[in-house]
TORLO-702453 format. One record per residue: x, y, z of N, C-alpha, C, CB in turn. Coordinates in steps of 0.02 Angstrom, whole numbers, plus 50000, padded with zeros to 5 digits. Glycine has a CB too. Example, Ala and Ser with C-alpha at 12.3 -4.5 7.8 and 13.67 -1.06 7.14 Angstrom:
<sites>
50660 / 49716 / 50390 / 50615 / 49775 / 50390 / 50660 / 49835 / 50390 / 50565 / 49776 / 50452;
50642 / 49888 / 50354 / 50684 / 49947 / 50357 / 50645 / 50002 / 50394 / 50704 / 49970 / 50286;
</sites>
This chain:
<sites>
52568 / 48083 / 50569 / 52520 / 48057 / 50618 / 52522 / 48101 / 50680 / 52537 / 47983 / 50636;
52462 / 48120 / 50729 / 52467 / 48157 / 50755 / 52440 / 48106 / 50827 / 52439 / 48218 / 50723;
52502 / 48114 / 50897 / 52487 / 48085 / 50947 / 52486 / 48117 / 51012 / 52521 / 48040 / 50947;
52438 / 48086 / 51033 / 52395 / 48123 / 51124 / 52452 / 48125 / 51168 / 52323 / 48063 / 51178;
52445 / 48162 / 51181 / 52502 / 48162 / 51256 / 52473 / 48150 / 51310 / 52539 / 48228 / 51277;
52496 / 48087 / 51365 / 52474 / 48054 / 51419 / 52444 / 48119 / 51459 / 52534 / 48007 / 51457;
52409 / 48117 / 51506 / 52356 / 48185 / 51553 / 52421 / 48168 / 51609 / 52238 / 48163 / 51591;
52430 / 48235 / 51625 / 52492 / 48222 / 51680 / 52456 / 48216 / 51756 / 52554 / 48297 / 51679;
52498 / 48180 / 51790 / 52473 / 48162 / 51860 / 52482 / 48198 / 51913 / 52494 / 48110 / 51879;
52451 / 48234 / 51956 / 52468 / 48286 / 51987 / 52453 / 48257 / 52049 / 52438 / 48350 / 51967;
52473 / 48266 / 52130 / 52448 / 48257 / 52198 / 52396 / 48307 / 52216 / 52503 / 48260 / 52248;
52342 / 48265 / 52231 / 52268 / 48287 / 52274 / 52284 / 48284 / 52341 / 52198 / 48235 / 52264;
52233 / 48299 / 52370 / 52225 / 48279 / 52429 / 52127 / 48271 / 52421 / 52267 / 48341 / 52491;
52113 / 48213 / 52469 / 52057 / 48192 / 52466 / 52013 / 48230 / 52547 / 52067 / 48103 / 52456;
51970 / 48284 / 52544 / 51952 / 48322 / 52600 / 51889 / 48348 / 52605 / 51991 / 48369 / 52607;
51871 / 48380 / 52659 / 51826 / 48409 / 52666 / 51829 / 48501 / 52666 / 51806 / 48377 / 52721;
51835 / 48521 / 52615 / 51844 / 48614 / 52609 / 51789 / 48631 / 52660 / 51823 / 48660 / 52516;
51781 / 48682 / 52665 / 51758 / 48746 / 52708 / 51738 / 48826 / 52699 / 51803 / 48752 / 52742;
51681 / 48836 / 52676 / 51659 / 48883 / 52619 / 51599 / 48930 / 52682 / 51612 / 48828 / 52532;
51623 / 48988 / 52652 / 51573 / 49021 / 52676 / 51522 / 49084 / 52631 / 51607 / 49045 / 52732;
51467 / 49090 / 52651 / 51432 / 49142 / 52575 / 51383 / 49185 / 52628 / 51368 / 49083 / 52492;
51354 / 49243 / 52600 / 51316 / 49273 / 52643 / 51244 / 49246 / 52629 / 51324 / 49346 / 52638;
51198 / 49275 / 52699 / 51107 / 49257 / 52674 / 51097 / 49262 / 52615 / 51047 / 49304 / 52698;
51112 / 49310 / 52602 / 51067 / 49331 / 52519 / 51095 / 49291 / 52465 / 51078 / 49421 / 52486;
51135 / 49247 / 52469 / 51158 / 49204 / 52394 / 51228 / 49232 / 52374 / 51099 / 49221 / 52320;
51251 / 49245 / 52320 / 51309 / 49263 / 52305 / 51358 / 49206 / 52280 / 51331 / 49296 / 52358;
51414 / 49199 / 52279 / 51451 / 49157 / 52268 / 51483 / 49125 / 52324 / 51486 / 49178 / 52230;
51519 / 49069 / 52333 / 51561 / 49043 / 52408 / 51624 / 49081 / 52414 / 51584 / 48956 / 52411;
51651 / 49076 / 52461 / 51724 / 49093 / 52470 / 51747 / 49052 / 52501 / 51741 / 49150 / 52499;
51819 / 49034 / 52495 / 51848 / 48995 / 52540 / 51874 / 49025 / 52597 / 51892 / 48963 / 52514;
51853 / 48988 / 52639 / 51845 / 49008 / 52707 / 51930 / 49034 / 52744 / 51807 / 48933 / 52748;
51953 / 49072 / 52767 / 52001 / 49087 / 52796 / 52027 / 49071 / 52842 / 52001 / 49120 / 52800;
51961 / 49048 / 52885 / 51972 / 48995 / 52951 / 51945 / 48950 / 52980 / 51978 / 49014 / 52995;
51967 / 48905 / 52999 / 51952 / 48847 / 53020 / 51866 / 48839 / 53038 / 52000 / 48835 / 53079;
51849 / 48782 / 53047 / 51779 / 48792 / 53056 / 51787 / 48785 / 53138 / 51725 / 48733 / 53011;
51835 / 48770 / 53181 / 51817 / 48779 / 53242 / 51830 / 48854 / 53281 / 51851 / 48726 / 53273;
51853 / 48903 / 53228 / 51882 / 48985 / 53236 / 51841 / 49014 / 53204 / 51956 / 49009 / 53209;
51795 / 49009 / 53161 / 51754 / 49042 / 53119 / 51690 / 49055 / 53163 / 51742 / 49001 / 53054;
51668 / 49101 / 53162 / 51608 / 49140 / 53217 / 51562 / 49164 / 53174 / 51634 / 49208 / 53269;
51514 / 49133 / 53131 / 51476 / 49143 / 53071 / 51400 / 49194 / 53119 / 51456 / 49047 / 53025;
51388 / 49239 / 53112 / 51338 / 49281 / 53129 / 51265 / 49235 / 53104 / 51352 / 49358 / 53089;
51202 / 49281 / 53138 / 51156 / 49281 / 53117 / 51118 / 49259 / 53069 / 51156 / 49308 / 53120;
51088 / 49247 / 53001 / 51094 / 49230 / 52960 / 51128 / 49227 / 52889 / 51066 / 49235 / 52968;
51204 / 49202 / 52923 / 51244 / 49187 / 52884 / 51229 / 49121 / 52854 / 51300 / 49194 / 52912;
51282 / 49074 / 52810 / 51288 / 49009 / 52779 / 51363 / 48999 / 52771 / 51249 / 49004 / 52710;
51346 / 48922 / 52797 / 51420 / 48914 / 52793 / 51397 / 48823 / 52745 / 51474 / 48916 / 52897;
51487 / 48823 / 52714 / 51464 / 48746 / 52668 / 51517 / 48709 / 52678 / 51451 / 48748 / 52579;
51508 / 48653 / 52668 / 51547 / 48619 / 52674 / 51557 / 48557 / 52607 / 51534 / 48601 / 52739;
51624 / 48539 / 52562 / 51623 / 48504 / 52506 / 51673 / 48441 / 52510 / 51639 / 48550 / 52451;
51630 / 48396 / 52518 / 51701 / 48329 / 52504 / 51721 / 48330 / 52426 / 51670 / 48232 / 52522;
51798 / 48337 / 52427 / 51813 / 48313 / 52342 / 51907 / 48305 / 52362 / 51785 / 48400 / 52258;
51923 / 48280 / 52289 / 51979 / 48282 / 52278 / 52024 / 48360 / 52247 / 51979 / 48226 / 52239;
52056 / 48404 / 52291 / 52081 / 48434 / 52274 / 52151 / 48458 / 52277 / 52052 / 48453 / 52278;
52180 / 48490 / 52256 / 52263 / 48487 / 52243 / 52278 / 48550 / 52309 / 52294 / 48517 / 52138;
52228 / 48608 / 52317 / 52245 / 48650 / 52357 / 52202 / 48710 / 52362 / 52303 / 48662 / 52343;
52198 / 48766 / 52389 / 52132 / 48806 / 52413 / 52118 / 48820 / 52341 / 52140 / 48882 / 52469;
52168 / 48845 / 52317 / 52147 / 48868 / 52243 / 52082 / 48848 / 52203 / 52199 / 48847 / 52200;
52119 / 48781 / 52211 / 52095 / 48704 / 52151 / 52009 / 48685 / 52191 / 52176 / 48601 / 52167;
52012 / 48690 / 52266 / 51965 / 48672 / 52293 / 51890 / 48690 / 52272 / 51980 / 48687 / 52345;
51840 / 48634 / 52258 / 51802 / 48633 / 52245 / 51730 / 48647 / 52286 / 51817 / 48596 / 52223;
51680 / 48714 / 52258 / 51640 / 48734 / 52294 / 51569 / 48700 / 52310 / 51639 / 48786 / 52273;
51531 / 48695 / 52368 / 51474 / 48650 / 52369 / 51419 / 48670 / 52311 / 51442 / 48653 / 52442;
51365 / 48645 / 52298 / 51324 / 48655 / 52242 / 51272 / 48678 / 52261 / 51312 / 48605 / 52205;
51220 / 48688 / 52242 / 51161 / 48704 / 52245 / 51171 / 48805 / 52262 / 51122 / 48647 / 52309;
51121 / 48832 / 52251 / 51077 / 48910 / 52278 / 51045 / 48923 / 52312 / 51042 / 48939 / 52251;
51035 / 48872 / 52337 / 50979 / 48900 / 52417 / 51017 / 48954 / 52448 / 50966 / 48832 / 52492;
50963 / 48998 / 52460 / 50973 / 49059 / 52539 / 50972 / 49031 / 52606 / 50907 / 49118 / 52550;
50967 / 49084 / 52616 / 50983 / 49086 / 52690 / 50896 / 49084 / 52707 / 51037 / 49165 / 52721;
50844 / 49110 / 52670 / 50795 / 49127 / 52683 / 50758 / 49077 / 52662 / 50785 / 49181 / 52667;
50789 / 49023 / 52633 / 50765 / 48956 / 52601 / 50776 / 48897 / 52649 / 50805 / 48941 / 52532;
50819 / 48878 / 52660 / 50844 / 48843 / 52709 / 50826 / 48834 / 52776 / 50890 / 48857 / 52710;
50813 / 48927 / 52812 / 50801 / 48924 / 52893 / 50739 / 48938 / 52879 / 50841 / 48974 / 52950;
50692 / 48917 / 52833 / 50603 / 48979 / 52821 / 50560 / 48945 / 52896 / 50526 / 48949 / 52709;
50577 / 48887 / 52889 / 50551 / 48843 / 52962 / 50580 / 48865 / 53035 / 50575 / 48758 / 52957;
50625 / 48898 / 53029 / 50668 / 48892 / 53103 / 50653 / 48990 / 53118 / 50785 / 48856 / 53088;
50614 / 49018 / 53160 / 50612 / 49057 / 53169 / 50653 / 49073 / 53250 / 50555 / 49066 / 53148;
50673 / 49160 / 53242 / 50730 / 49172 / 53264 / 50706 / 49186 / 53356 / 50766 / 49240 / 53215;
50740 / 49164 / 53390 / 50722 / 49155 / 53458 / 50779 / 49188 / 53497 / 50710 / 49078 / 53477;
50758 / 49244 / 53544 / 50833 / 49270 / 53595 / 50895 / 49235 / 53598 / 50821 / 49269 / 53671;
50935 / 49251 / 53619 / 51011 / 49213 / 53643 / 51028 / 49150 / 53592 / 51004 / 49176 / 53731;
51005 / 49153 / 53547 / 51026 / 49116 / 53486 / 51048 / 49150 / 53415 / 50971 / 49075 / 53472;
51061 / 49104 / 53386 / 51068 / 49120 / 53280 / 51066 / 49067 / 53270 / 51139 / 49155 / 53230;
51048 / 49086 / 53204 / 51042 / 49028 / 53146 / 51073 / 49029 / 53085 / 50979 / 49020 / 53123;
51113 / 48990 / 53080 / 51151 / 48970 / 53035 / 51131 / 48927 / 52973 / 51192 / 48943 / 53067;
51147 / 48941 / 52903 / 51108 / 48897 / 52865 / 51181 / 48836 / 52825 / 51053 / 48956 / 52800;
51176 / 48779 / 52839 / 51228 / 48745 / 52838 / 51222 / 48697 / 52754 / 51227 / 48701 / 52913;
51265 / 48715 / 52705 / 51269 / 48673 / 52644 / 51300 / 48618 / 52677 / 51310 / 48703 / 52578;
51273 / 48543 / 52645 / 51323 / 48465 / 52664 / 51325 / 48451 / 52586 / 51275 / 48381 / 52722;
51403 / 48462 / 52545 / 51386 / 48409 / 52491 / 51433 / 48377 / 52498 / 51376 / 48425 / 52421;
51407 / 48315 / 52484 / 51481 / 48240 / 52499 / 51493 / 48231 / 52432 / 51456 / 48143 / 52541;
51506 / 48282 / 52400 / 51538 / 48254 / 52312 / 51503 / 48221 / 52267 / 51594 / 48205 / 52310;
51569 / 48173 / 52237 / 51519 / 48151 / 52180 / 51574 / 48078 / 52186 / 51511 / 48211 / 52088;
51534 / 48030 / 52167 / 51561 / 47961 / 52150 / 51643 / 47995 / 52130 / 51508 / 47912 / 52074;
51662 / 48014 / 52083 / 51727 / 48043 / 52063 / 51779 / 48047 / 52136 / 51711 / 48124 / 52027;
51754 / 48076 / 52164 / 51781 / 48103 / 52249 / 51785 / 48062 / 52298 / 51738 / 48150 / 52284;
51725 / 47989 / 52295 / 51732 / 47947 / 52329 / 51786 / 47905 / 52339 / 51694 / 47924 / 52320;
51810 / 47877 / 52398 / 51877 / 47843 / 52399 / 51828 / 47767 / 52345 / 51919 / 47824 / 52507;
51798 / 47724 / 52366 / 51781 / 47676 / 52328 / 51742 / 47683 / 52269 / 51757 / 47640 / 52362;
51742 / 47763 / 52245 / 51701 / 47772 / 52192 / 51632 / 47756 / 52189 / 51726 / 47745 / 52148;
51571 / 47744 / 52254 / 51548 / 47745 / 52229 / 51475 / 47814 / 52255 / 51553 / 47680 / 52217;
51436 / 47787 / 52230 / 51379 / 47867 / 52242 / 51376 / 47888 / 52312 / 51285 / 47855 / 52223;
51385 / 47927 / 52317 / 51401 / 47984 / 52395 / 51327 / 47982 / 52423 / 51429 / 48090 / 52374;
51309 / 47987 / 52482 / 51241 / 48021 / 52499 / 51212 / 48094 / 52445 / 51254 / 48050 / 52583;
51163 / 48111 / 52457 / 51156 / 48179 / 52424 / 51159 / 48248 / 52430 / 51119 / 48181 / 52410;
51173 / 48293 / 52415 / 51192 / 48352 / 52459 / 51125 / 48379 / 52488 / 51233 / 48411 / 52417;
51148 / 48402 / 52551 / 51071 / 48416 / 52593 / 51098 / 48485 / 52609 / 51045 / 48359 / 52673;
51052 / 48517 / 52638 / 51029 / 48582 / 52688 / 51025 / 48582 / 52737 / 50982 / 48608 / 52687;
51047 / 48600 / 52801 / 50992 / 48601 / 52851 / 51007 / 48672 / 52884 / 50993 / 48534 / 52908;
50965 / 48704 / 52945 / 50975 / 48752 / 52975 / 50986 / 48752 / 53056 / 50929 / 48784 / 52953;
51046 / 48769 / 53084 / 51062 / 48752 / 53117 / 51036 / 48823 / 53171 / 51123 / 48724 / 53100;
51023 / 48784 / 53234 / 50995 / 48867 / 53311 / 51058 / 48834 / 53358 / 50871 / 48861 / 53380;
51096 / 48877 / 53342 / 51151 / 48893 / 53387 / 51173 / 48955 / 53451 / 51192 / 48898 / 53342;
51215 / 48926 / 53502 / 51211 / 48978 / 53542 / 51273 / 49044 / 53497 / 51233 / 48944 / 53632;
51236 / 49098 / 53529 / 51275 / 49171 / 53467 / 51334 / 49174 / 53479 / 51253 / 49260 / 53474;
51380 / 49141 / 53526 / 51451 / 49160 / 53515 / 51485 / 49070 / 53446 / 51500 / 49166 / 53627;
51442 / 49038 / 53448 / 51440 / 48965 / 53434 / 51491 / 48964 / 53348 / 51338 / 48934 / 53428;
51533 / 48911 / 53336 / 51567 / 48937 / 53299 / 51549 / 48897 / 53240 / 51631 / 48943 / 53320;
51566 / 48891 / 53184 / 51563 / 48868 / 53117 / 51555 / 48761 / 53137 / 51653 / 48906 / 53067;
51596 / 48753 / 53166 / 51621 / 48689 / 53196 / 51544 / 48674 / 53226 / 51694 / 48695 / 53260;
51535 / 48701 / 53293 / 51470 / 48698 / 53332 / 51408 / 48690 / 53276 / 51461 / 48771 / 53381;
51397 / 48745 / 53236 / 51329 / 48739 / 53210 / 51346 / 48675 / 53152 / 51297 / 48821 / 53176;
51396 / 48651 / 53113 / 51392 / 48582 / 53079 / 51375 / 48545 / 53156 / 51474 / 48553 / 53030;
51406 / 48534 / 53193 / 51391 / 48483 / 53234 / 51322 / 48470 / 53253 / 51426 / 48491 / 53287;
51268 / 48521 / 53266 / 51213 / 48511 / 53277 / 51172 / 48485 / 53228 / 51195 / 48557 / 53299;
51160 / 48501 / 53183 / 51150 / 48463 / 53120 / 51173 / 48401 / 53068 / 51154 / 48498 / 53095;
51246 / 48384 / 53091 / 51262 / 48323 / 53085 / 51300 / 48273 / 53073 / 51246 / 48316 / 53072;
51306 / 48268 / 53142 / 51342 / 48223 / 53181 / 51338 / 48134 / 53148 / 51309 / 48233 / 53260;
51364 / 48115 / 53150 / 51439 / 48104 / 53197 / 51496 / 48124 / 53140 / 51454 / 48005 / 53231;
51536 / 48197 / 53168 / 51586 / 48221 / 53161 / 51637 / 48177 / 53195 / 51580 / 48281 / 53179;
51699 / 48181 / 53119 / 51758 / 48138 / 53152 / 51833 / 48191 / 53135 / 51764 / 48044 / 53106;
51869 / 48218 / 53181 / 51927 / 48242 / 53187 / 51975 / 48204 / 53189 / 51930 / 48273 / 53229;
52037 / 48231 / 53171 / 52098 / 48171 / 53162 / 52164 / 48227 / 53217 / 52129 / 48153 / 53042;
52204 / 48182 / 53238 / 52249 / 48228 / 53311 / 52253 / 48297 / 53293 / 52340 / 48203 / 53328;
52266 / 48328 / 53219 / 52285 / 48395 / 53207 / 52230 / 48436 / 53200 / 52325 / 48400 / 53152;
52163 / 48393 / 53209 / 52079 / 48442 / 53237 / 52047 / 48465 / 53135 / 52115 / 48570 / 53312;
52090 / 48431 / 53097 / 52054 / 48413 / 53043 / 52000 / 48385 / 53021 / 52077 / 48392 / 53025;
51948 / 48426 / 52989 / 51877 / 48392 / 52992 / 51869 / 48320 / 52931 / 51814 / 48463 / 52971;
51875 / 48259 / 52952 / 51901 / 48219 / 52911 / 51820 / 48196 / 52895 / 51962 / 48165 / 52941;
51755 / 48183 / 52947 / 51699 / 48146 / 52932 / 51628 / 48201 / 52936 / 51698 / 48082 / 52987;
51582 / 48200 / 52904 / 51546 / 48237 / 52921 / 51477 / 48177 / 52907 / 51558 / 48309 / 52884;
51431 / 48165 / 52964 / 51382 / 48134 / 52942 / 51416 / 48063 / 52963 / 51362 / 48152 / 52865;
51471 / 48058 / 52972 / 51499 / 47970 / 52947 / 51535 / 47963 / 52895 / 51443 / 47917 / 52926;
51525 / 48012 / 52856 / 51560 / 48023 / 52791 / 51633 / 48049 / 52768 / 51525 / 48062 / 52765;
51654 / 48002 / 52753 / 51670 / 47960 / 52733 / 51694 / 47892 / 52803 / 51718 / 47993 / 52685;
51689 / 47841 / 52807 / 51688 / 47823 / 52857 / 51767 / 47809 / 52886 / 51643 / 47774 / 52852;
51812 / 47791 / 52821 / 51894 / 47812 / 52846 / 51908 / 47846 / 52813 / 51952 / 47770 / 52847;
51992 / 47865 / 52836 / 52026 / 47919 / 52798 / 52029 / 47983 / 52829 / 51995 / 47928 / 52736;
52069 / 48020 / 52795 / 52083 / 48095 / 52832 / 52129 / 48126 / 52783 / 52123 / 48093 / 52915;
52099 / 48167 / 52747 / 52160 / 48214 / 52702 / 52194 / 48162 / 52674 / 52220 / 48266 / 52747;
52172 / 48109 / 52646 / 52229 / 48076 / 52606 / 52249 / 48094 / 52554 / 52221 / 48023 / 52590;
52322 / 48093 / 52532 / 52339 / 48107 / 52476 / 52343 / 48042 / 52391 / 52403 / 48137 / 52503;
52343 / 48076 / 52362 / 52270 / 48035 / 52305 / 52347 / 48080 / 52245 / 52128 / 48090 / 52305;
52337 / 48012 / 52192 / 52373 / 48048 / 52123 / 52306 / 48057 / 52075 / 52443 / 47990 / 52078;
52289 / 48119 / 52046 / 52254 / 48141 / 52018 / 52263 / 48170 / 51933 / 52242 / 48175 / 52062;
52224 / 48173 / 51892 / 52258 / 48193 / 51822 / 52222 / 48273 / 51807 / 52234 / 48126 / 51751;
52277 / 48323 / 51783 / 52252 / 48378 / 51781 / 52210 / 48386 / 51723 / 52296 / 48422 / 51786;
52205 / 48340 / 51691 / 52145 / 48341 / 51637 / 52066 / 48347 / 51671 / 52149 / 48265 / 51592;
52084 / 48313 / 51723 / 52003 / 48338 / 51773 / 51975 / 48387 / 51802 / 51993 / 48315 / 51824;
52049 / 48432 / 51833 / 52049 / 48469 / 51870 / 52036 / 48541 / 51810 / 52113 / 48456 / 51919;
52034 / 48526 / 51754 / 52018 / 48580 / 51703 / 51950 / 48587 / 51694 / 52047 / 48569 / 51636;
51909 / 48535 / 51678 / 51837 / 48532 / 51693 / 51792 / 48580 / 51712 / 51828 / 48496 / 51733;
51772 / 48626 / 51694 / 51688 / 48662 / 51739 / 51676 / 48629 / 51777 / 51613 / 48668 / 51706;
51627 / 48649 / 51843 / 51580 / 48624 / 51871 / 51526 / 48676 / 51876 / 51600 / 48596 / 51928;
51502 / 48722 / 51855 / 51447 / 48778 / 51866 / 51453 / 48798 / 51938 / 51369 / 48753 / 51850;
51409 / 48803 / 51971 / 51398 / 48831 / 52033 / 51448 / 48790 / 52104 / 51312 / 48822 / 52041;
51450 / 48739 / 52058 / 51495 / 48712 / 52108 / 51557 / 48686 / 52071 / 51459 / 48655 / 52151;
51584 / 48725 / 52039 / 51667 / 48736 / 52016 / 51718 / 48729 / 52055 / 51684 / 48799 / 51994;
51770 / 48743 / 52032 / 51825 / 48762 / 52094 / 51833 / 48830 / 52113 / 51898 / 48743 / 52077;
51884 / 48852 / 52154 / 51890 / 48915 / 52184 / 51922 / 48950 / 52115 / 51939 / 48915 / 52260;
51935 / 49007 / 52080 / 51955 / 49027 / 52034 / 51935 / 48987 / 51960 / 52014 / 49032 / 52053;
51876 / 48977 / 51936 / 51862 / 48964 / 51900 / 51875 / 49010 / 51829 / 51816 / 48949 / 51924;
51900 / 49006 / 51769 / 51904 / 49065 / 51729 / 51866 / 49042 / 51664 / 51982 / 49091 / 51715;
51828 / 49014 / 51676 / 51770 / 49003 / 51613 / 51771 / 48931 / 51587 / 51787 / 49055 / 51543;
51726 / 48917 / 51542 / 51713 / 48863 / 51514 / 51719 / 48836 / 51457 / 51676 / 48859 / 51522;
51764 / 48858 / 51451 / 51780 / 48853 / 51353 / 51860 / 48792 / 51340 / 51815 / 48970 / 51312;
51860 / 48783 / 51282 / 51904 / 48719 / 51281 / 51989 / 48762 / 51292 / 51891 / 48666 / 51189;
52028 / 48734 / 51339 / 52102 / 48741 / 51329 / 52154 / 48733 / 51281 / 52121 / 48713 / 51359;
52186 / 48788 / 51289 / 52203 / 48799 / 51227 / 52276 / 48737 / 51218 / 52220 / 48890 / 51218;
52285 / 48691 / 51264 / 52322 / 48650 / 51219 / 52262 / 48626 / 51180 / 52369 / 48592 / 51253;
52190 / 48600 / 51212 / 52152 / 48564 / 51168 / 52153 / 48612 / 51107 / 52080 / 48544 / 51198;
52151 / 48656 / 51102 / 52148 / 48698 / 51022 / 52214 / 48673 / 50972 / 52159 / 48799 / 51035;
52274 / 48710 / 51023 / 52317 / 48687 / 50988 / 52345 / 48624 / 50938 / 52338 / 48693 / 51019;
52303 / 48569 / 51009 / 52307 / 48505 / 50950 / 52257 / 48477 / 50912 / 52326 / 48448 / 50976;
52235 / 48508 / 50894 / 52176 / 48510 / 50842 / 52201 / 48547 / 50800 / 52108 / 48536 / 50862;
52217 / 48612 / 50798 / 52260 / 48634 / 50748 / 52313 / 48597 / 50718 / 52284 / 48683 / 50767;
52339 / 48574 / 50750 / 52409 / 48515 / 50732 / 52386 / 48474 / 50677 / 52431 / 48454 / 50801;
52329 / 48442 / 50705 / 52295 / 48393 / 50676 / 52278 / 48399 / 50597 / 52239 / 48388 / 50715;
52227 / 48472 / 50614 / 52219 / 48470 / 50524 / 52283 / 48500 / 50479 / 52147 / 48524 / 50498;
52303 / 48542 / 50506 / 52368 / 48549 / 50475 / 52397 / 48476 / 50442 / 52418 / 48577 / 50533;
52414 / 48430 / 50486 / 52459 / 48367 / 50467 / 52424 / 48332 / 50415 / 52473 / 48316 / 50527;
52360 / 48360 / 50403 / 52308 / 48313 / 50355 / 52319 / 48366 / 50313 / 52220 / 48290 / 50377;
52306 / 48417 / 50302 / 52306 / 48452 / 50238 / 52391 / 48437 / 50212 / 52282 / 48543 / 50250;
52447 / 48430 / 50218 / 52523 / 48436 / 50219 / 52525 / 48362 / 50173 / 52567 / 48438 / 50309;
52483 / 48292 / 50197 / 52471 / 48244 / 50187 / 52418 / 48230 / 50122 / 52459 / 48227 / 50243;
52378 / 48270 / 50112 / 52343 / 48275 / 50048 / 52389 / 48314 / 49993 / 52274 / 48313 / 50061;
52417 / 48390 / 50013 / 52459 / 48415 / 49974 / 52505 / 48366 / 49937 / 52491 / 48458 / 50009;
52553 / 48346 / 49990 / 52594 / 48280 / 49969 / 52577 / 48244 / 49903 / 52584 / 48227 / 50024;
52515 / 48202 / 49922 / 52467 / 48135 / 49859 / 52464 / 48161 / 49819 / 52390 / 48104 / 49863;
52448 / 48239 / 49803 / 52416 / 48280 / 49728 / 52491 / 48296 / 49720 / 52347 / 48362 / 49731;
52529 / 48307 / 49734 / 52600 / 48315 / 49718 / 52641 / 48259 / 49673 / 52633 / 48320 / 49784;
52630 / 48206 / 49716 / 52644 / 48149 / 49673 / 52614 / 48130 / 49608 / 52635 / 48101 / 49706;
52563 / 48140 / 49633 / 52507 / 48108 / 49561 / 52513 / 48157 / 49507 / 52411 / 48102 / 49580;
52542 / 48215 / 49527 / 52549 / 48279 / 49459 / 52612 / 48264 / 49443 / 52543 / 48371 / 49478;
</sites>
């Protein structure tokens, strides 16, 4: 007989990541610094992702492809300013502390003053931002309405999952893991060993 082994439980933390990508599209990066130290230029994009993740690695990227040229097409560029094009995704029910459907991930484009930092241009677009004493971005929108970086027991059977465009940071493809192979192999093996057996007897 061939039996599952329990999905092991690993510590999350429940947050808001911090992603940044250029105008032209490309992929996200995780951001290196804080969103109140980050000094995002001209038509840059910056994103922002609520989820459950274990650590920058593991951290999960916002969704959608919009540009930079998609996002600000309305907001044309005016002296002593920039514009910033700002991803909001609040996750997915999965990520929610009460599980259930998140708002939806939006866009907007933020006219900020040019020294104005990553922090500033979310704020103009949307507020009400909530910080916790160590200047951790815990709410964006209201969102989530408590909490701050909580830590969450999570199963790494999830954290294996795809997400396409909005994956985690180091994603290495989409194909099944090879314990899942392995025990599948197990499997028919123990069935062919088990038929061998019956014709054994019966001869």
């Amino acid at each position: 007989m061939a039996c599952a082994a329990p999905a092991q439980a690993a510590d999350g933390y429940r947050y808001w990541s911090f992603w940044q990508r250029g105008g032209d599209g490309g992929s996200w990066s995780y951001a290196t610094q804080g969103p109140s130290s980050a000094r995002p230029g001209d038509g840059d994009m910056i994103g922002f992702r609520f989820a459950v993740s274990e650590d920058s690695d593991d951290a999960t990227r916002p969704r959608g492809m919009a540009d930079f040229a998609a996002v600000c097409a309305d907001t044309p560029a005016t002296d002593g300013t920039k514009r910033v094009a700002v991803v909001i995704d609040f996750g997915t029910a999965t990520d929610a502390p009460d599980r259930r459907t998140p708002p939806a991930p939006r866009t907007e484009c933020a006219r900020v003053g040019e020294d104005a930092s990553a922090g500033e241009a979310l704020a103009a677009v949307a507020k009400p931002l909530r910080y916790n004493s160590a200047a951790l971005l815990c709410a964006v929108s209201g969102y989530p309405e408590t909490g701050c970086g909580d830590k969450v027991s999570t199963s790494v059977d999830a954290h294996a999952a795809p997400k396409g465009d909005g994956g985690k940071a180091g994603d290495g493809g989409s194909g099944p893991s090879a314990g899942l192979i392995g025990g599948l192999a197990a499997v028919v093996l123990l069935g062919a060993a088990a038929v061998w057996q019956a014709r054994r007897r019966r001869g």
